[in-house]
KOLMI-436940 format. One record per residue: residue number from 1; z, x, y of N, C-alpha, C, O in turn. Coordinates in nm, 4 decimals, always signed. Each point is the difference from the previous one (the first is absolute). Layout:
KOLMI-436940
MIGU, seq, n_w, n_u, n_v, ca_w, ca_u, ca_v, c_w, c_u, c_v, o_w, o_u, o_v
MIGU, NUM, Z, X, Y, Z, X, Y, Z, X, Y, Z, X, Y
...
***
This chain:
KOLMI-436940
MIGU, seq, n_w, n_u, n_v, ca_w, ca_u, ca_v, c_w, c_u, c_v, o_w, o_u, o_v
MIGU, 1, +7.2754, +11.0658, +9.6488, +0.0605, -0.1282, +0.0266, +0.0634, -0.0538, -0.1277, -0.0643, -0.0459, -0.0944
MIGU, 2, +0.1799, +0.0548, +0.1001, +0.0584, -0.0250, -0.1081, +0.0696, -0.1938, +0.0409, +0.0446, -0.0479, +0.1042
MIGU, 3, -0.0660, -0.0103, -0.2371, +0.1086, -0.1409, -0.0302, +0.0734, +0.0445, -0.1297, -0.0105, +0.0507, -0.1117
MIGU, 4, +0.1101, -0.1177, +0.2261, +0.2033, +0.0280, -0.0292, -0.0232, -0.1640, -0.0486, -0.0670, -0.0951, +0.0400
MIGU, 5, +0.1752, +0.1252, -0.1634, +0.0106, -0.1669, -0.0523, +0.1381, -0.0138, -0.0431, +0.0488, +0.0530, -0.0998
MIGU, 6, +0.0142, -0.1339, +0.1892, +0.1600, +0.0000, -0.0371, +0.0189, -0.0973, -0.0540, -0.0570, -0.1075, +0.0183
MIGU, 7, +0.1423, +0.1340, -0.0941, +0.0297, -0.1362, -0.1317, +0.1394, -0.0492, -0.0136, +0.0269, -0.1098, -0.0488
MIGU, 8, +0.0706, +0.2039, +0.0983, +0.1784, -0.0016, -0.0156, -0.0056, -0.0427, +0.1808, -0.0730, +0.0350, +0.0928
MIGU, 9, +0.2100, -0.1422, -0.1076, +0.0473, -0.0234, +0.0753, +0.0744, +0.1510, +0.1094, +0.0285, +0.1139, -0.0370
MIGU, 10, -0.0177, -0.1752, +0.1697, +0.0490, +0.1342, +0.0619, +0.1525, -0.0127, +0.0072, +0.0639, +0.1018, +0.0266
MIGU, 11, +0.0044, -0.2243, -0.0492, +0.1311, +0.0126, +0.0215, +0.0657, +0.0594, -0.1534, +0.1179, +0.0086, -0.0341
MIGU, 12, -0.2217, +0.0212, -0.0280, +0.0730, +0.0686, -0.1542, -0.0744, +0.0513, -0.1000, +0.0060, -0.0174, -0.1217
MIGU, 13, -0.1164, +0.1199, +0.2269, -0.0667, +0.1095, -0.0537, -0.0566, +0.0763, +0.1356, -0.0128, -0.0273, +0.1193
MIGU, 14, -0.0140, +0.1406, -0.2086, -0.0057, +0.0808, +0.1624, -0.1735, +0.0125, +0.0197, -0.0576, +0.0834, +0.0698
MIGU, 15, -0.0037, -0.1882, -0.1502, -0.1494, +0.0546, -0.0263, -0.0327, -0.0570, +0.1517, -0.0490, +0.0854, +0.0738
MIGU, 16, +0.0663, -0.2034, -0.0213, -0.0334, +0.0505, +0.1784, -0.0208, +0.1431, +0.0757, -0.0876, +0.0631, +0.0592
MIGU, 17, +0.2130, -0.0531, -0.0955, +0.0348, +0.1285, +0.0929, -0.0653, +0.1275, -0.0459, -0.0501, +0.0615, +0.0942
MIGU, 18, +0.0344, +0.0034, -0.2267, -0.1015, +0.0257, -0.0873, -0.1045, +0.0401, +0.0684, -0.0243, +0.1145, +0.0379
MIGU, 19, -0.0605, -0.2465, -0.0167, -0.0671, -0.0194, +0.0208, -0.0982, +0.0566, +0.1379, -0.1088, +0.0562, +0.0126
MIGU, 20, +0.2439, -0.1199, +0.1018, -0.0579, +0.0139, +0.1217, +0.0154, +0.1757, +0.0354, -0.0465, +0.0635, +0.0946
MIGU, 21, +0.1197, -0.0235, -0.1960, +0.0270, +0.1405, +0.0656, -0.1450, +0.0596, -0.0155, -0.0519, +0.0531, +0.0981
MIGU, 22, -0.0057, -0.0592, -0.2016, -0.1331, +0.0674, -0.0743, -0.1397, -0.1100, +0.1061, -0.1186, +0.0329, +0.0008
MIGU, 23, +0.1619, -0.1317, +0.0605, -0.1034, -0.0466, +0.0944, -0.0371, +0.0763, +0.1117, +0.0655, +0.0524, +0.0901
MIGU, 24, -0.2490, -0.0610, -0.1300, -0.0735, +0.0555, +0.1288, -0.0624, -0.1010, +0.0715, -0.0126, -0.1213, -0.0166
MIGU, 25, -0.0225, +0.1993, +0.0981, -0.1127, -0.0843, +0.1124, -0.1505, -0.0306, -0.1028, -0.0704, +0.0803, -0.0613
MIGU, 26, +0.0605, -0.2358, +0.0759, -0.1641, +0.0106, -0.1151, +0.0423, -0.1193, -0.0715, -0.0687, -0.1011, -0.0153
MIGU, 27, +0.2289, +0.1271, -0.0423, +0.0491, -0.0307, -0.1431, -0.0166, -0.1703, +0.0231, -0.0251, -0.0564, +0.1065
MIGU, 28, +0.0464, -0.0040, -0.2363, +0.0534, -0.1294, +0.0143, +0.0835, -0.0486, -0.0989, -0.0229, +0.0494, -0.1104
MIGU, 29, +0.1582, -0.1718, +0.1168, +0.0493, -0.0097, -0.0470, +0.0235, -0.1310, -0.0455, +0.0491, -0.0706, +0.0882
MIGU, 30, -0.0684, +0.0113, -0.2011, +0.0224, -0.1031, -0.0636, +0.1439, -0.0385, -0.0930, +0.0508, +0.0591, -0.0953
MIGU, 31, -0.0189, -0.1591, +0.1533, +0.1436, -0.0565, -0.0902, -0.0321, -0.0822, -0.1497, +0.0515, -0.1104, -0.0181
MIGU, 32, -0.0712, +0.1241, -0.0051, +0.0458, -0.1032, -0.1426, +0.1005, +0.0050, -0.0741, +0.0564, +0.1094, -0.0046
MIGU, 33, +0.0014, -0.2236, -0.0784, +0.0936, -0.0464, -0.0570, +0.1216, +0.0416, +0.0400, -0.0437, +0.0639, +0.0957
MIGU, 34, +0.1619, -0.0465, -0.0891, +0.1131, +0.0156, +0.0317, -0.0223, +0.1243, +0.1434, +0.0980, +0.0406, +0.0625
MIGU, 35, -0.1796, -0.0149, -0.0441, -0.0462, +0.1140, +0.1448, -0.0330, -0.0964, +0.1345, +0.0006, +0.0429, +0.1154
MIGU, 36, -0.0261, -0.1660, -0.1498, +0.0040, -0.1433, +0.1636, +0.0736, -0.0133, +0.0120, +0.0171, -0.0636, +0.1040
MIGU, 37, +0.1044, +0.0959, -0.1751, +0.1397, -0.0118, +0.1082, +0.0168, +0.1116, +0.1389, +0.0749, -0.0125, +0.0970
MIGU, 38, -0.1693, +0.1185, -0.1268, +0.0233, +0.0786, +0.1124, -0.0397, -0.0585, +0.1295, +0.0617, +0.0403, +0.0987
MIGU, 39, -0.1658, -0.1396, -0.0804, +0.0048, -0.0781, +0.0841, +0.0948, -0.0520, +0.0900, -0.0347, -0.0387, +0.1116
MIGU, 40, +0.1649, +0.0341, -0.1548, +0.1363, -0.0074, +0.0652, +0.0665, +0.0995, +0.0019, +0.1220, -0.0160, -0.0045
MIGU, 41, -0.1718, +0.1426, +0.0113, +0.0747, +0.1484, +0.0196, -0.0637, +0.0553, +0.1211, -0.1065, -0.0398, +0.0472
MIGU, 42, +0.1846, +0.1404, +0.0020, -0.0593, +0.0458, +0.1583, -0.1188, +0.1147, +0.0433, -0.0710, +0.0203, +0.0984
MIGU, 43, +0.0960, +0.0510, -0.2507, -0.0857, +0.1121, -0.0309, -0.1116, -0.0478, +0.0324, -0.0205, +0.0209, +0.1196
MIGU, 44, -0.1125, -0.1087, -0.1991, -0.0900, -0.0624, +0.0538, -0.0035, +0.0178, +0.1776, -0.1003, -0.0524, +0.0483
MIGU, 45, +0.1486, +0.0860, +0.0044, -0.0172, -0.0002, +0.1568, -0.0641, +0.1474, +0.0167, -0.1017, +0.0235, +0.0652
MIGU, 46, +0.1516, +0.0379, -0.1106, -0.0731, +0.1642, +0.0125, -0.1604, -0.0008, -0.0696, -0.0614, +0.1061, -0.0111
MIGU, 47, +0.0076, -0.2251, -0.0295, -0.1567, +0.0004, -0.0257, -0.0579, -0.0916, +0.0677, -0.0987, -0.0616, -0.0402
MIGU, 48, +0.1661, +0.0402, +0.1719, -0.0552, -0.0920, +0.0878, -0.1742, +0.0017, +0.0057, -0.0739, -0.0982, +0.0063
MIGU, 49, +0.0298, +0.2661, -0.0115, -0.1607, -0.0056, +0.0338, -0.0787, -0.0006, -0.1576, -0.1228, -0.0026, -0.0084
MIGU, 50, +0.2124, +0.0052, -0.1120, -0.0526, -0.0082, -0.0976, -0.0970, -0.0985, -0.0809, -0.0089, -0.1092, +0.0560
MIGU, 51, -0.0518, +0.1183, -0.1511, -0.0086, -0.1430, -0.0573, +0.0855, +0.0011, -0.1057, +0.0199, +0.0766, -0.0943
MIGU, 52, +0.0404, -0.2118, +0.1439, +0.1242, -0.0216, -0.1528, -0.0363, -0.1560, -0.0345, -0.0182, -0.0915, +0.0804
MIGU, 53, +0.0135, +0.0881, -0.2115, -0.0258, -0.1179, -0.0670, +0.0787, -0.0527, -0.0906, +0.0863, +0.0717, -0.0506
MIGU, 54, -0.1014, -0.2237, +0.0067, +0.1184, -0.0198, -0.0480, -0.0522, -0.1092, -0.1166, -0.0883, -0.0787, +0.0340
MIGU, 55, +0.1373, +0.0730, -0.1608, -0.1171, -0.0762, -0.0849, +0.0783, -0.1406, +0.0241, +0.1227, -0.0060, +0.0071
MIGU, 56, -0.2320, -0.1358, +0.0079, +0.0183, -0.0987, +0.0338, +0.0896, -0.0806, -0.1049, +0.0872, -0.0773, +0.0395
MIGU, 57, -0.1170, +0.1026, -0.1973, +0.0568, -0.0695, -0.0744, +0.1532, +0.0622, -0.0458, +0.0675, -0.0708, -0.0747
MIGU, 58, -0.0207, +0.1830, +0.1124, +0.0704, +0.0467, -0.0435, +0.1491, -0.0292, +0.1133, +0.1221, -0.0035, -0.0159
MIGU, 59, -0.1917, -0.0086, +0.0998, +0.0623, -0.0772, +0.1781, +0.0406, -0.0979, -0.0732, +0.1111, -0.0264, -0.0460
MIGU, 60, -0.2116, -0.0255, +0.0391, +0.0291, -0.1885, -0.0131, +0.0991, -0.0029, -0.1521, +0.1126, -0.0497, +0.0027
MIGU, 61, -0.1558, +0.0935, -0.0973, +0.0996, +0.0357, -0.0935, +0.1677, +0.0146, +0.0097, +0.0834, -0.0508, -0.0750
MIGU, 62, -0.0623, +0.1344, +0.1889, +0.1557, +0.0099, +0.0374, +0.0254, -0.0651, +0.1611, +0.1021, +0.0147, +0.0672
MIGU, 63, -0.1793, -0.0616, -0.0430, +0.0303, -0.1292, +0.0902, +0.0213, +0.1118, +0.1577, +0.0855, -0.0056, +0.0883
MIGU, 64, -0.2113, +0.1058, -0.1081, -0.0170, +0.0539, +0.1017, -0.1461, -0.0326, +0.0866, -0.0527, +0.0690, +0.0872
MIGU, 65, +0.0164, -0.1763, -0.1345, -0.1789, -0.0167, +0.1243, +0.0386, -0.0051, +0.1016, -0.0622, +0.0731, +0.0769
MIGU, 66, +0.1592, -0.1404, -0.0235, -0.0012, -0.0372, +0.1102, +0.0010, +0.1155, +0.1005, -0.0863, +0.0375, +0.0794
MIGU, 67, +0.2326, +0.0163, -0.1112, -0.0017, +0.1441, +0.0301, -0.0573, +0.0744, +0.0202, +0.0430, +0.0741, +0.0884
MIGU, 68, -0.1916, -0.0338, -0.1574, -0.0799, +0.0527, -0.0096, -0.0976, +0.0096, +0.1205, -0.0550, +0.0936, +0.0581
MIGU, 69, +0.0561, -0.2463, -0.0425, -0.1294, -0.0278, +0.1074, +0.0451, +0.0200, +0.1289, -0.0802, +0.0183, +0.0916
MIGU, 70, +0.2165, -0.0197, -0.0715, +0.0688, +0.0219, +0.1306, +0.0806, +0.1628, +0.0457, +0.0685, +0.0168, +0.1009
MIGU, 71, -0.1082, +0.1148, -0.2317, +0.0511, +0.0646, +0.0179, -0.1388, +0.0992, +0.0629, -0.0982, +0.0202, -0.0714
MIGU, 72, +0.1063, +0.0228, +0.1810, -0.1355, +0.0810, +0.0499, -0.1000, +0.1027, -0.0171, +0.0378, +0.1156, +0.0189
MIGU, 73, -0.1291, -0.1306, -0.0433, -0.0368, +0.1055, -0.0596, -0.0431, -0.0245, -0.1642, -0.0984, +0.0570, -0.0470
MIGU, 74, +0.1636, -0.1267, -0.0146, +0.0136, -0.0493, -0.1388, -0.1561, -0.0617, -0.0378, -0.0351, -0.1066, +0.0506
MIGU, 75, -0.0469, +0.1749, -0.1347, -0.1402, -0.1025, -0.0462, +0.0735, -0.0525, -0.1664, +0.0645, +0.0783, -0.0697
MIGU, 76, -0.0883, -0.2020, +0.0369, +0.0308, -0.0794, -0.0772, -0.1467, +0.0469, -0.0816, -0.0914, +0.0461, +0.0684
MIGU, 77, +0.0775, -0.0584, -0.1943, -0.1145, +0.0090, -0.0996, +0.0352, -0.0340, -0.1299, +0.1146, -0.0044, -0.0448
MIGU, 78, -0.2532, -0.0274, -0.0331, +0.0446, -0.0688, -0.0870, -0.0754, +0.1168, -0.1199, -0.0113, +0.1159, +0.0398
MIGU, 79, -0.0287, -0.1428, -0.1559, -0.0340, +0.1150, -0.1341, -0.0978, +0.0301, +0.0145, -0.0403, +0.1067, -0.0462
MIGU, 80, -0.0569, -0.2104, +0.1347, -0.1172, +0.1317, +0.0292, +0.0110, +0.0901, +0.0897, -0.0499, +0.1123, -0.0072
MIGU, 81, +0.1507, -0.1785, +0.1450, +0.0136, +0.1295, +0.0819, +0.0332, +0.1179, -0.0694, -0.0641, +0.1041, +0.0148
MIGU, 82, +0.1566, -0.1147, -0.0865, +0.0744, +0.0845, -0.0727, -0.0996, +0.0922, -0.0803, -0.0026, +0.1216, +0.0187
MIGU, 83, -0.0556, -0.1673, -0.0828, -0.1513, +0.0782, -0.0666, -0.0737, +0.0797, +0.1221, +0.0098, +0.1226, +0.0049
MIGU, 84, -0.0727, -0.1840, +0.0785, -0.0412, +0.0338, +0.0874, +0.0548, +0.1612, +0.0633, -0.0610, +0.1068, -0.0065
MIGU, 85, +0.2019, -0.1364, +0.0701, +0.0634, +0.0880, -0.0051, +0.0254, +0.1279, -0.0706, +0.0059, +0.1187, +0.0321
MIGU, 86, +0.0048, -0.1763, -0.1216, -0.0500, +0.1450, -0.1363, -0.0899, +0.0716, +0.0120, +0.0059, +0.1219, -0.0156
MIGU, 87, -0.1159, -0.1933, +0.0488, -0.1412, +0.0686, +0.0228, +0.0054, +0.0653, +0.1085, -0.0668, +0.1016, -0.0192
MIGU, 88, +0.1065, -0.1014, +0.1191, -0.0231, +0.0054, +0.1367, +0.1610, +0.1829, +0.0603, +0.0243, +0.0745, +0.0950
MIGU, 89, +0.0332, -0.1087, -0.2554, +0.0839, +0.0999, +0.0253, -0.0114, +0.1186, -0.1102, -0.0574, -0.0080, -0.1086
MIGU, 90, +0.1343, +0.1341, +0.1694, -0.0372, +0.0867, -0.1506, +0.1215, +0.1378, +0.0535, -0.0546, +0.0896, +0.0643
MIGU, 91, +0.1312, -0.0814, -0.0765, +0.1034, -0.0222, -0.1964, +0.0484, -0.1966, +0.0686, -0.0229, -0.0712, +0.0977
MIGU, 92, +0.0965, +0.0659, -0.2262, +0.0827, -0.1329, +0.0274, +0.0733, +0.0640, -0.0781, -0.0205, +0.0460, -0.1124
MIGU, 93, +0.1221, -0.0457, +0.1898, +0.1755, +0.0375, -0.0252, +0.1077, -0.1469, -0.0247, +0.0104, -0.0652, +0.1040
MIGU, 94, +0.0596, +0.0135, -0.2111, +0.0871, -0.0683, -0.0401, +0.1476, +0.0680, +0.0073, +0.0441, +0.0826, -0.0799
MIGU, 95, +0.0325, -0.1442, +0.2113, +0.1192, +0.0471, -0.0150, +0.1244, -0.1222, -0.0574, -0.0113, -0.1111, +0.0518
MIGU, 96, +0.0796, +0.1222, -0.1130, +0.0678, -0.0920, -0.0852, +0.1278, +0.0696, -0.0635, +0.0420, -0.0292, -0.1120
MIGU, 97, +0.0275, +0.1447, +0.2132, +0.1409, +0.0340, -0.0883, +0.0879, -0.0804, +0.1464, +0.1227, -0.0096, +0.0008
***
């Protein structure tokens, strides 16, 4: 069970896409910093049964919470989830080109 941690925006890095190609069944995927914009990209629809997460301050940072809470599927967390998460996963993969 691997966590995917995307950090680049998807409209101008390909680390989404990256990303989802190398996604399995198990995996989970967390957005932070410039990676919650994918929240408004369509890809996210192909992990409908996944868990995908999205860090709360980094949302609210680029004036994406709202978004967040209304996009489906989406769990909002904050730095301990995020820790948590760490623990709970093994590799953690950072995609960011």
């Amino acid at each position: 069970m691997t966590l995917h941690l995307v950090s680049k925006s998807p409209f101008s890095s390909s680390a989404l896409r990256d990303c989802l190609q190398s996604f399995a069944e198990g995996d989970a995927l967390l957005l932070i910093e410039d990676g919650v914009y994918a929240l408004r990209h369509d890809a996210l629809q192909t992990l409908q049964n996944s868990a995908v997460y999205c860090l709360e301050a980094d949302a609210a940072a680029r004036g994406q919470r709202e978004l967040a809470a209304i996009v489906s599927g989406i769990k909002m967390i904050d730095d301990a989830g995020w820790v948590k998460l760490c623990t709970q996963h093994n590799p953690i993969v950072s995609w960011f080109r």
